[in-house]
C-alpha positions in Angstrom: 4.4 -16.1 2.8 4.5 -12.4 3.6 2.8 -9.7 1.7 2.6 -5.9 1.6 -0.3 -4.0 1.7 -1.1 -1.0 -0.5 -2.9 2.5 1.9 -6.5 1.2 0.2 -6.0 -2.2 1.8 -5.1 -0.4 5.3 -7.9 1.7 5.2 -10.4 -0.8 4.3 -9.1 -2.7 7.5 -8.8 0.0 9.6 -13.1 0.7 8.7 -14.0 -3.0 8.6 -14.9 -2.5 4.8 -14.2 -5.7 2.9 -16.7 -5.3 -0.1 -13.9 -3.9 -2.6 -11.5 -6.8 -1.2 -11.4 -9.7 -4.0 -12.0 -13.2 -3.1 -8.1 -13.6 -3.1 -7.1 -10.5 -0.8 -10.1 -11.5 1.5 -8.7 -14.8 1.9 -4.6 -13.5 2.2 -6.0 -11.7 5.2 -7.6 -14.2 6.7 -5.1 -16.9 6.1 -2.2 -16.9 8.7 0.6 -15.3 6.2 2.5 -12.1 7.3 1.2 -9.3 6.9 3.5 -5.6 6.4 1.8 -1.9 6.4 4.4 0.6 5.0 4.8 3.3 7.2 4.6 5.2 4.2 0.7 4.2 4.5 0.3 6.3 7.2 2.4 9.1 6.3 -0.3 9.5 3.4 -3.2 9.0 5.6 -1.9 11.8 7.9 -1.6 13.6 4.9 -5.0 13.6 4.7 -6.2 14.2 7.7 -4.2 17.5 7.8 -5.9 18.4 4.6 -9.3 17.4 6.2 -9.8 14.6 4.0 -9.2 11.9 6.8 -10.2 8.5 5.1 -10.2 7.0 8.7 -11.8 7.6 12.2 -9.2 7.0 14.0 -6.3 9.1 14.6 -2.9 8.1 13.3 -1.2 6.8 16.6 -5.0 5.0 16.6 -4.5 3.3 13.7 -1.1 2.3 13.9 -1.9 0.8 17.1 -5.0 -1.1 15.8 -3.2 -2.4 13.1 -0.4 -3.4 15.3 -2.9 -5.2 17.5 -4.3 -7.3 14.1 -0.6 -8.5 13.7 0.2 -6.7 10.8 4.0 -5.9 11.3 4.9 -2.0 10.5 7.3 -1.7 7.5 9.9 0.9 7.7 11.5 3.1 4.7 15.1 1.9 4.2 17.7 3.7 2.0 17.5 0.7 -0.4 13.8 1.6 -1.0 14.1 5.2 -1.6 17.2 4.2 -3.9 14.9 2.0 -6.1 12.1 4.6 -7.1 15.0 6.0 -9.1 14.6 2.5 -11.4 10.9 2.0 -11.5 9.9 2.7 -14.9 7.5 5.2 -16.0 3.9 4.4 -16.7 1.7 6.3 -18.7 -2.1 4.9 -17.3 -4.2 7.4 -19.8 -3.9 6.6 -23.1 -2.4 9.6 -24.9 -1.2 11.0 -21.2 2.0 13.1 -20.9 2.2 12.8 -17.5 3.0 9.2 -15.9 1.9 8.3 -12.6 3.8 9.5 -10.0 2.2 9.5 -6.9 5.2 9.6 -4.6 3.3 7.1 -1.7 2.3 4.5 -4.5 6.1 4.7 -5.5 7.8 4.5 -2.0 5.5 1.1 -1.6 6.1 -0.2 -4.6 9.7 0.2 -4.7 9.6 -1.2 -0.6 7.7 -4.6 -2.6 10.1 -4.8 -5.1 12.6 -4.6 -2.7 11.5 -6.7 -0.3 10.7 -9.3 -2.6 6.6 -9.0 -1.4 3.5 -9.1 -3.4 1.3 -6.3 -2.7 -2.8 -6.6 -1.9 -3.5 -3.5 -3.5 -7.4 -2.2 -5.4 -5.0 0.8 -7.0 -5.9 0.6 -10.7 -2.4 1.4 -11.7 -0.6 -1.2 -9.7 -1.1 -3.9 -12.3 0.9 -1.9 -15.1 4.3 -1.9 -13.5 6.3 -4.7 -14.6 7.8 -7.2 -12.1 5.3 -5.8 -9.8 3.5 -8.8 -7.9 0.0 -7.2 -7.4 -2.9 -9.1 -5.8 -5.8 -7.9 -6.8 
């Protein structure tokens, strides 16, 4: 089976950090199923880095590569994907919050999941709430 994983997955790989990984995720990894990294993912972490907020020590041609070299195929953005943001429903995650999540990198890989038909190995708290969203967590 193939499965998408969420930037908090990547970057828990990339640092060899498995405590926040459930018993489930930990064993996905392991297991011999194939494994996709939105390229969105890194987009977001270079992001950060440019902001000085680098949640990695490697640099982004670093990282690609080191996930490349795990086996983790690289999942490009396809017109399909940016057309089905436009459908995902709005979630409201605070209680009595007028603004809904909308983190544009959590979209872009949920809509590439739906899409793609993958379930996603995510720890993003939010993940959970979007209907028809296979999340394991």
């Amino acid at each position: 089976m193939a499965y998408l994983l969420d930037t908090n997955i990547i970057i828990f790989i990339l640092n060899n950090d498995s405590s926040r990984l459930s018993k489930s995720q930990k064993d996905i990894l392991s297991s011999k199923s194939t494994l996709w990294a939105s390229i969105s993912s890194f987009h977001e972490m270079a992001v950060k880095i440019r902001k000085g907020n680098s949640p990695i020590e490697y640099s982004i041609d670093d990282a690609l590569n080191k996930i490349k070299d795990l086996g983790i195929n690289i999942l490009s953005v396809k017109e399909e994907h940016i057309a089905k943001i436009t459908e995902i429903p709005k979630i409201y995650p605070k209680q009595g919050s007028l603004k809904p999540h909308g983190d544009p990198f959590d979209l872009l890989i949920i809509s590439q999941s739906l899409v793609e038909k993958m379930p996603i190995l995510s720890t993003d708290e939010y993940f959970p709430i979007y209907d028809g969203l296979e999340v394991i967590d």
